[in-house]
Biotite code that builds the C-alpha atoms (Angstrom):
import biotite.structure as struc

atoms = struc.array([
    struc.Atom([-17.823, 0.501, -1.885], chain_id="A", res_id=1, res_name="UNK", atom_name="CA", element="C"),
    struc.Atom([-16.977, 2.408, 1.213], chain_id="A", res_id=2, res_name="UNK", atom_name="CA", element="C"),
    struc.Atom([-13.381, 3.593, 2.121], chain_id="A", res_id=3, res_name="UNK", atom_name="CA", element="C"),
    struc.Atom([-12.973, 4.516, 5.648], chain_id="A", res_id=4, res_name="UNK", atom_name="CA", element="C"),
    struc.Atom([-10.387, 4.669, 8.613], chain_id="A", res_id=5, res_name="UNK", atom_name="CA", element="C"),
    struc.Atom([-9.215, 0.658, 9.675], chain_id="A", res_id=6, res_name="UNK", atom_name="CA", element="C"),
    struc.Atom([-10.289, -0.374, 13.052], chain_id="A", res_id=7, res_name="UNK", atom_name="CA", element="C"),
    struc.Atom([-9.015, -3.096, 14.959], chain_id="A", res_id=8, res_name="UNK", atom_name="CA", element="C"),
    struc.Atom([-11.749, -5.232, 14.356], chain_id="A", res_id=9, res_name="UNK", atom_name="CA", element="C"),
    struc.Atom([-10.225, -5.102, 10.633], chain_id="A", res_id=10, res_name="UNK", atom_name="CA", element="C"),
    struc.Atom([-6.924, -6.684, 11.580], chain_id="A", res_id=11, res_name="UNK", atom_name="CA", element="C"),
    struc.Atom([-8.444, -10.044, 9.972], chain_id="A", res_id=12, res_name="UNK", atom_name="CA", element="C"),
    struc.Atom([-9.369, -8.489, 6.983], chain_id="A", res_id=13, res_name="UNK", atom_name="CA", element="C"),
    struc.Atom([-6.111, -6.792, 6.287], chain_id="A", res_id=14, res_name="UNK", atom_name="CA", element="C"),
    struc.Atom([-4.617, -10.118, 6.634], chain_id="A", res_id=15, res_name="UNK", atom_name="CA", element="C"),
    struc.Atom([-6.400, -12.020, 4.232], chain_id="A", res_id=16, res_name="UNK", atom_name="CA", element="C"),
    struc.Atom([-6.117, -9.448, 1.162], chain_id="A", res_id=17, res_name="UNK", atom_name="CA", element="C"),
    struc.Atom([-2.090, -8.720, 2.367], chain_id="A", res_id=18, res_name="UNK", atom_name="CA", element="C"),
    struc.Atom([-2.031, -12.862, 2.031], chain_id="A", res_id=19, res_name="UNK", atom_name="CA", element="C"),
    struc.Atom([-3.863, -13.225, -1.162], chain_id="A", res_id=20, res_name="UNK", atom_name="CA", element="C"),
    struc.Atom([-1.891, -10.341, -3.180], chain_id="A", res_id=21, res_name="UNK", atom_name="CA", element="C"),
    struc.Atom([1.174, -12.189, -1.019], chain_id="A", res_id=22, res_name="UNK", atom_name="CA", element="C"),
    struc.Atom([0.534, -16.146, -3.013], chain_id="A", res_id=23, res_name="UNK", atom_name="CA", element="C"),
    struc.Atom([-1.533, -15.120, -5.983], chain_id="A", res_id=24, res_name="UNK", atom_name="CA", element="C"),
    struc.Atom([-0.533, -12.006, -7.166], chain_id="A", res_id=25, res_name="UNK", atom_name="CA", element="C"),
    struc.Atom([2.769, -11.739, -6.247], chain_id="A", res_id=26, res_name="UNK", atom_name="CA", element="C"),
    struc.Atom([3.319, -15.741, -7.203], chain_id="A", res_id=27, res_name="UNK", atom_name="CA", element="C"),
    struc.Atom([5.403, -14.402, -10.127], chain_id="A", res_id=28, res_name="UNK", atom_name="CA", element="C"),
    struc.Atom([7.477, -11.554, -8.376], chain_id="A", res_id=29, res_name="UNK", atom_name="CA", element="C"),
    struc.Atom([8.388, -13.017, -4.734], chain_id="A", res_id=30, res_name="UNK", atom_name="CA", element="C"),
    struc.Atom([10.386, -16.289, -4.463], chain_id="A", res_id=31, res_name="UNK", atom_name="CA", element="C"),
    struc.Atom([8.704, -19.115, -2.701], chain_id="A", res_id=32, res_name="UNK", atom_name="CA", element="C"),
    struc.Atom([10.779, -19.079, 0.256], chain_id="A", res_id=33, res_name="UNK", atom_name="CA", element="C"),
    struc.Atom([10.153, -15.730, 0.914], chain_id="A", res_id=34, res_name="UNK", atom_name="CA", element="C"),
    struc.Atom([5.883, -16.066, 0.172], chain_id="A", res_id=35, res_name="UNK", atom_name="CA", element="C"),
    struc.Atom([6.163, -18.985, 2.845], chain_id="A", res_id=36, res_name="UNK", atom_name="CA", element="C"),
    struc.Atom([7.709, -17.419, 5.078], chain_id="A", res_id=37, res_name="UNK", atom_name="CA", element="C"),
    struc.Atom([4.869, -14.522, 5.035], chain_id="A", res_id=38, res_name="UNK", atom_name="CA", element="C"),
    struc.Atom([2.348, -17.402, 6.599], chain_id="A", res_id=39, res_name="UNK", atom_name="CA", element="C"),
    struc.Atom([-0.398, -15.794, 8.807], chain_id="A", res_id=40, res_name="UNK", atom_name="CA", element="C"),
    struc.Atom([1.577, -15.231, 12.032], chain_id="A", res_id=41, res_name="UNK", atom_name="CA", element="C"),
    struc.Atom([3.953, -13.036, 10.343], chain_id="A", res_id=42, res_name="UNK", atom_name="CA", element="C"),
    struc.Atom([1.163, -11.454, 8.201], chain_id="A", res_id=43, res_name="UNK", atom_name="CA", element="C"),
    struc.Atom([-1.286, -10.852, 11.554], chain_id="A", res_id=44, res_name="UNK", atom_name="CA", element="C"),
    struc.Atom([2.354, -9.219, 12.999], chain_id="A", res_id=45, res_name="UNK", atom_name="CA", element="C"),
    struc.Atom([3.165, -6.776, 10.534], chain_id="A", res_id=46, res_name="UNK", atom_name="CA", element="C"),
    struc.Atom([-0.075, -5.790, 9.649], chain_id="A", res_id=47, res_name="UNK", atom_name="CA", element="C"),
    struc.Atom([-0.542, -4.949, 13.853], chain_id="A", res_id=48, res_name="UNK", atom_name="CA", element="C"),
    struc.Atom([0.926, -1.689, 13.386], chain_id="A", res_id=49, res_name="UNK", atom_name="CA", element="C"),
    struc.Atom([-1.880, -0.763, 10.388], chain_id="A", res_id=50, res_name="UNK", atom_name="CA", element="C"),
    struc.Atom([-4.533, -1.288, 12.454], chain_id="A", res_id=51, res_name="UNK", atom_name="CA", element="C"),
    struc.Atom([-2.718, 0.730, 16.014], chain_id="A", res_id=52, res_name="UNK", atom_name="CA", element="C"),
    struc.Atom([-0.319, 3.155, 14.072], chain_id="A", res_id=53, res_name="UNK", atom_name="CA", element="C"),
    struc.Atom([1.971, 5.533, 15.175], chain_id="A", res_id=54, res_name="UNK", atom_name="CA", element="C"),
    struc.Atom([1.259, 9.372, 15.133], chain_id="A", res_id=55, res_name="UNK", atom_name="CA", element="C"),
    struc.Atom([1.068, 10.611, 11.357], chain_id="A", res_id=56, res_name="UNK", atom_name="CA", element="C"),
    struc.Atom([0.727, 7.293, 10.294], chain_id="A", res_id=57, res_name="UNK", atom_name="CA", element="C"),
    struc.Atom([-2.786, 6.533, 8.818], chain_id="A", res_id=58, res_name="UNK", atom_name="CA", element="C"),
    struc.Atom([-4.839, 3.588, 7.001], chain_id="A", res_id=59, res_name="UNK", atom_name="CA", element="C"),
    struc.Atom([-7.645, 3.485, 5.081], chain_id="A", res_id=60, res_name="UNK", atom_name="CA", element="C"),
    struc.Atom([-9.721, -0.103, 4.132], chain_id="A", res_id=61, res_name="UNK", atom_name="CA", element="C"),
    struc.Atom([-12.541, -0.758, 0.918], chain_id="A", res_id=62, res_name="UNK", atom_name="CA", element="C"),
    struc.Atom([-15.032, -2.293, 2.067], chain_id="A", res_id=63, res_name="UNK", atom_name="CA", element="C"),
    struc.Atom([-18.437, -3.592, 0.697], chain_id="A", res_id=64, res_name="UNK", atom_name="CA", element="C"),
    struc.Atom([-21.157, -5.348, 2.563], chain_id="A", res_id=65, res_name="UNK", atom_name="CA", element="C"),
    struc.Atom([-18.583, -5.664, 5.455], chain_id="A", res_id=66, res_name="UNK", atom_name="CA", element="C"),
    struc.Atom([-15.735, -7.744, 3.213], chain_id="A", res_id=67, res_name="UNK", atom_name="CA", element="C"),
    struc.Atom([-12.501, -6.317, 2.484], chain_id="A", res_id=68, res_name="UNK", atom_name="CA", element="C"),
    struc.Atom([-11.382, -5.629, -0.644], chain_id="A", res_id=69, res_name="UNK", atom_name="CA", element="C"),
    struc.Atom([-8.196, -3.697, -0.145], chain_id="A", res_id=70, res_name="UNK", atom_name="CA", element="C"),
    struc.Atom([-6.072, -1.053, 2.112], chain_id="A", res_id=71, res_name="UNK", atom_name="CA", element="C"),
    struc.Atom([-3.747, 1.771, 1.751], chain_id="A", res_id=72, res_name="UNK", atom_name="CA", element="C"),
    struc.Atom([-1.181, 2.709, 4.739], chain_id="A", res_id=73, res_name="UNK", atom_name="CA", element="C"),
    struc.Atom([0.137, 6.050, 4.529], chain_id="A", res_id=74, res_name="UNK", atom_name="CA", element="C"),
    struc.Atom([1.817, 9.290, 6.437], chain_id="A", res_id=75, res_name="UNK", atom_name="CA", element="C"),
    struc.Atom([5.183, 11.476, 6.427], chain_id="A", res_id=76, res_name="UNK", atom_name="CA", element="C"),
    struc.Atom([7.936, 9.721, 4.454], chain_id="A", res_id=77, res_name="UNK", atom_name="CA", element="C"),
    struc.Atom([10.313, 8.163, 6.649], chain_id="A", res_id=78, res_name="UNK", atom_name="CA", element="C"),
    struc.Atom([13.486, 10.173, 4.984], chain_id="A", res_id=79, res_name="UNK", atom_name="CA", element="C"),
    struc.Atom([11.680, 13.356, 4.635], chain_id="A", res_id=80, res_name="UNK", atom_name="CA", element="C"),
    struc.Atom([9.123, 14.652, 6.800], chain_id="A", res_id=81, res_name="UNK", atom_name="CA", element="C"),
    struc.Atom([8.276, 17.369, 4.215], chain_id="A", res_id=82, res_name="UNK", atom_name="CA", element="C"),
    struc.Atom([6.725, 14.770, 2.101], chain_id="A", res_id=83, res_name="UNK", atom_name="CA", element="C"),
    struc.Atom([4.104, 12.090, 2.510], chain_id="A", res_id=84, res_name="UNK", atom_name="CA", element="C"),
    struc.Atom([4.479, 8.193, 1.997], chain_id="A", res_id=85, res_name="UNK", atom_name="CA", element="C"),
    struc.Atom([2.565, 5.741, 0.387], chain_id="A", res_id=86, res_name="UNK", atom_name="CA", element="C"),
    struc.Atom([3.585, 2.689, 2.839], chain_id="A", res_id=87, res_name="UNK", atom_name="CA", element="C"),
    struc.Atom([1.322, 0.140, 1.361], chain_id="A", res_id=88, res_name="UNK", atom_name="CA", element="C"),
    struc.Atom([-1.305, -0.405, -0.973], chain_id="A", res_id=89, res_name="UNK", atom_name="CA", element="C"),
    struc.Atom([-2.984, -3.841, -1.362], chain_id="A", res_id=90, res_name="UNK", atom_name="CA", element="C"),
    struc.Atom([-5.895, -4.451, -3.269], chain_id="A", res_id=91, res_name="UNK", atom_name="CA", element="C"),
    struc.Atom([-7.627, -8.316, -3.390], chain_id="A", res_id=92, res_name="UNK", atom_name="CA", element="C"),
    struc.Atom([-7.200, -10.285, -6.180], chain_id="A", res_id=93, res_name="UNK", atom_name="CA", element="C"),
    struc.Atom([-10.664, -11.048, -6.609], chain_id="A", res_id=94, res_name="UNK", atom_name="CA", element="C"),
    struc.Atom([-11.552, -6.874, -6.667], chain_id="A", res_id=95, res_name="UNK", atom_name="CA", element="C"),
    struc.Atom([-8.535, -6.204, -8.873], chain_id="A", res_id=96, res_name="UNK", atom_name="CA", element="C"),
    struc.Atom([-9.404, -4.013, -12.179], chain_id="A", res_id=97, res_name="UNK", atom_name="CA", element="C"),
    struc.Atom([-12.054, -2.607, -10.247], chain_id="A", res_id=98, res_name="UNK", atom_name="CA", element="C"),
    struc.Atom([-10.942, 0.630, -9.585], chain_id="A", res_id=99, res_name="UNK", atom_name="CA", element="C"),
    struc.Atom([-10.248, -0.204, -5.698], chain_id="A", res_id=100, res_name="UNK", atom_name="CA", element="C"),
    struc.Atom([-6.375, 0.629, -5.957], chain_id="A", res_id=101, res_name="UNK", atom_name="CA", element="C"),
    struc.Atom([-7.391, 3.846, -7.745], chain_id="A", res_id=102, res_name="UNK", atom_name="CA", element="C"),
    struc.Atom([-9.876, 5.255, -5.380], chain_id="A", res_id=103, res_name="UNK", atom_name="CA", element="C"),
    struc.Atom([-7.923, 3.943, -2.631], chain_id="A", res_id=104, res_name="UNK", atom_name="CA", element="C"),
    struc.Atom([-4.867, 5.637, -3.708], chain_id="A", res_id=105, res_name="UNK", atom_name="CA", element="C"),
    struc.Atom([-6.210, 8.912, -4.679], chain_id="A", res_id=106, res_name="UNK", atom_name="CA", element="C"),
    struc.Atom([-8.221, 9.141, -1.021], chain_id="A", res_id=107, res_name="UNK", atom_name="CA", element="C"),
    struc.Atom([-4.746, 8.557, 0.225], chain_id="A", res_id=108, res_name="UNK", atom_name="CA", element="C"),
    struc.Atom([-3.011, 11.494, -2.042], chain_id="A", res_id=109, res_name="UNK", atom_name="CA", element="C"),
    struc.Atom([-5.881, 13.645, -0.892], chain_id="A", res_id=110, res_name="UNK", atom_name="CA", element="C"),
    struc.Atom([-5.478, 13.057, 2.705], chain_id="A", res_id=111, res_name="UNK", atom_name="CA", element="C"),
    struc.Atom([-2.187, 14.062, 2.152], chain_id="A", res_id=112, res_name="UNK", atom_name="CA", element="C"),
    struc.Atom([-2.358, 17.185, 0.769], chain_id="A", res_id=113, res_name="UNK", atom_name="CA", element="C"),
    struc.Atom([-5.250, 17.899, 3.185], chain_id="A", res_id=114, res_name="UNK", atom_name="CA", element="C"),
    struc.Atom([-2.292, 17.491, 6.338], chain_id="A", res_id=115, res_name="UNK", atom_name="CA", element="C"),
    struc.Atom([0.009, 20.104, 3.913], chain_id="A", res_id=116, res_name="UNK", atom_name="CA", element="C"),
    struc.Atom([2.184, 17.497, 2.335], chain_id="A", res_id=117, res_name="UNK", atom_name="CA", element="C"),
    struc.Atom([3.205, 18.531, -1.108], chain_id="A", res_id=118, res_name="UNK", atom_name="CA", element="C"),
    struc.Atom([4.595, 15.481, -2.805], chain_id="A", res_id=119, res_name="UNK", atom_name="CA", element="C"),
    struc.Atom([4.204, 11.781, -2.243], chain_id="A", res_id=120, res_name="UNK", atom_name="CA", element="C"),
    struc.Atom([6.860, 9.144, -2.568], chain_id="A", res_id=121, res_name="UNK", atom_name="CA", element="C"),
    struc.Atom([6.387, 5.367, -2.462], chain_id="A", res_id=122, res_name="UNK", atom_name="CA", element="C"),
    struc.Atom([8.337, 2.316, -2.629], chain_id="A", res_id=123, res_name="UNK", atom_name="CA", element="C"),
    struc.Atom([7.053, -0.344, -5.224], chain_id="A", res_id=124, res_name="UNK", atom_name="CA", element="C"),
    struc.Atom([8.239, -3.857, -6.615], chain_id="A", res_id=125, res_name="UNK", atom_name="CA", element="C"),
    struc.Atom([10.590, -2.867, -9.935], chain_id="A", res_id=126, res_name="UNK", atom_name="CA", element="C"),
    struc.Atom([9.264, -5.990, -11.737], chain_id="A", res_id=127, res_name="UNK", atom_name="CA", element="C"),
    struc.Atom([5.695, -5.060, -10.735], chain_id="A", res_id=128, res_name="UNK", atom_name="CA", element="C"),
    struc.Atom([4.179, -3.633, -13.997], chain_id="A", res_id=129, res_name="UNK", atom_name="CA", element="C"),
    struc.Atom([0.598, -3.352, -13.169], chain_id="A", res_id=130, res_name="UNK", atom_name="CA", element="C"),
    struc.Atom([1.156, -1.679, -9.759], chain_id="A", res_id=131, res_name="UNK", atom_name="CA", element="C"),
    struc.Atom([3.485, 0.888, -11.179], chain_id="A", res_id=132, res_name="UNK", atom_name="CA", element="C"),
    struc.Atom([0.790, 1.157, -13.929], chain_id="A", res_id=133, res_name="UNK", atom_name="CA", element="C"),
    struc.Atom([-1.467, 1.777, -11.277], chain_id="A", res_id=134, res_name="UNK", atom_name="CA", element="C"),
    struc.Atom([0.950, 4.709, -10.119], chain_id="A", res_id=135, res_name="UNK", atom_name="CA", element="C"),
    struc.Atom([1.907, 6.324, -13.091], chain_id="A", res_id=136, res_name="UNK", atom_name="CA", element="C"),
    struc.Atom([-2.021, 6.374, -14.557], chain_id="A", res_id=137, res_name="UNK", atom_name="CA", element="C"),
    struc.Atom([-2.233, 8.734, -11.048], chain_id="A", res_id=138, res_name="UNK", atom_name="CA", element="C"),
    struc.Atom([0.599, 11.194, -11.875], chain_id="A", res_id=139, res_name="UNK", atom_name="CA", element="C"),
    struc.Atom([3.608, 9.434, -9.878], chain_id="A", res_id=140, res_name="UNK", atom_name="CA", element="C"),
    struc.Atom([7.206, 9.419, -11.839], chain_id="A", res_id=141, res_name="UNK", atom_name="CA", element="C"),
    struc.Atom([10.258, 7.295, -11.220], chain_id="A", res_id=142, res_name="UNK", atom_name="CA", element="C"),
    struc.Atom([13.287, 8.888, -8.913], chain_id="A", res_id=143, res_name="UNK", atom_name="CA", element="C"),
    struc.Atom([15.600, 6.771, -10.116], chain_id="A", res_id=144, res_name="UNK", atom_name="CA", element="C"),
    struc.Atom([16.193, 5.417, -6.616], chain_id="A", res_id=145, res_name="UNK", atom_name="CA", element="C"),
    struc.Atom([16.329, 1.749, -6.234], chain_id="A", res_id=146, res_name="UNK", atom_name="CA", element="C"),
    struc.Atom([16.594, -0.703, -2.956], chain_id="A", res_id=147, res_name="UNK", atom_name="CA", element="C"),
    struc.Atom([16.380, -4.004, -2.073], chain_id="A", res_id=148, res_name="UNK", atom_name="CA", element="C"),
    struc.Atom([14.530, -4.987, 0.972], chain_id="A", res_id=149, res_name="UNK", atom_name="CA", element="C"),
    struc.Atom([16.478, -7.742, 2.464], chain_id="A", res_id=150, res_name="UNK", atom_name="CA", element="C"),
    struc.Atom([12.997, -9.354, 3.939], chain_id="A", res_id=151, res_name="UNK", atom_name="CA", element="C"),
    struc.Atom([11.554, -9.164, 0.084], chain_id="A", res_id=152, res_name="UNK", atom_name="CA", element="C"),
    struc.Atom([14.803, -9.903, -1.704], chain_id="A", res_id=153, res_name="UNK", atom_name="CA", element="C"),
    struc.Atom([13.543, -8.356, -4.905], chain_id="A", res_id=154, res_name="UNK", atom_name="CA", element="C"),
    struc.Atom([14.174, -4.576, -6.054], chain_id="A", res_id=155, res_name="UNK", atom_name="CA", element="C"),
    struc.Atom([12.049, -2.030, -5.595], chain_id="A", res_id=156, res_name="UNK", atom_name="CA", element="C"),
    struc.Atom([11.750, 1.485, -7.049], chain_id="A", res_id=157, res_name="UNK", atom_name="CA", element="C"),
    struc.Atom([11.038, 4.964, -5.979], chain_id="A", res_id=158, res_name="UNK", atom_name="CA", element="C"),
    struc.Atom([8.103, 6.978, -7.520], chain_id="A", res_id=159, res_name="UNK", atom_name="CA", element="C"),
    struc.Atom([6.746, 10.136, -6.808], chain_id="A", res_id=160, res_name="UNK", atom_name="CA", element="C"),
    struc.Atom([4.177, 12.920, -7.200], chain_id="A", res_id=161, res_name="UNK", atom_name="CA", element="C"),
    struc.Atom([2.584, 15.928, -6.386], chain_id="A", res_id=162, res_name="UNK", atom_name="CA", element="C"),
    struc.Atom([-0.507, 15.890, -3.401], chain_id="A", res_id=163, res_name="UNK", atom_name="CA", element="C"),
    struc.Atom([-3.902, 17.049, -4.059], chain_id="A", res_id=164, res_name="UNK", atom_name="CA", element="C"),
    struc.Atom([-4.079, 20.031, -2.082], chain_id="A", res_id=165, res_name="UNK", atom_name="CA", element="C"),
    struc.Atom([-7.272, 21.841, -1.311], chain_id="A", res_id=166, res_name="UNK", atom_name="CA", element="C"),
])
């Protein structure tokens, strides 16, 4: 597996594990409507940004033998530019329990205590047990801030940790 910067060419890519953790994994979590609604325009318009992002905004892809098997977006935290921000994290559901999420996720904590970002904060699905699984296993704790995302319509909560700094 190789985990390196997204290109544009990867757009595609992004879009078809985004959609697949979107209907399969998240079949459960997100209400129909909603999963509909995320068809492949919307996907391929989100996901835009991932592959041409702002300043301080970075993402990383898994690859092996050119497929993707999952991404990680990440920078400075929107409310606090003194931490970093785990934006997204989507692994496929075919690669899942293969240690993708975790090696993306820890290249990602890395990376940001390589730019001199002390603590990481994320946003994940409250009802999502084996993402924040995923999370805690790698050191992040619960804030005890919650929000609802009126485009997901589910709660989501806050977790945080400390970067790997070098």
């Amino acid at each position: 597996m190789l985990i390196r910067p997204v290109e544009s060419s990867d757009l595609g890519s992004l879009v078809t594990v985004f959609r697949a953790c979107w209907n399969i994994s998240y079949r459960d979590l997100i209400s129909q409507s909603v999963r509909d609604a995320m068809d492949v325009e919307a996907a391929t318009k989100l996901l835009t940004s991932a592959v041409n992002p702002k300043p301080g905004r970075f993402t990383l892809i898994a690859t092996e033998e050119e497929t993707g098997l999952g991404f990680a977006s990440f920078g400075n935290d929107p409310e606090d530019s003194t931490k970093g921000h785990l934006y997204s994290l989507y692994v496929s559901p075919e690669s899942a329990g293969k240690g993708v999420g975790t090696k993306l996720l820890t290249e990602v904590i890395s990376k940001l205590g390589e730019t001199g970002l002390p603590e990481v904060t994320l946003w994940v699905f409250k009802e999502n047990p084996i993402a924040t699984g995923l999370y805690r296993k790698s050191g992040f704790v619960e804030t005890g801030r919650e929000k609802t995302d009126e485009r997901w319509q589910i709660p989501q909560i806050e977790m945080l940790r400390k970067a790997i700094t070098q």
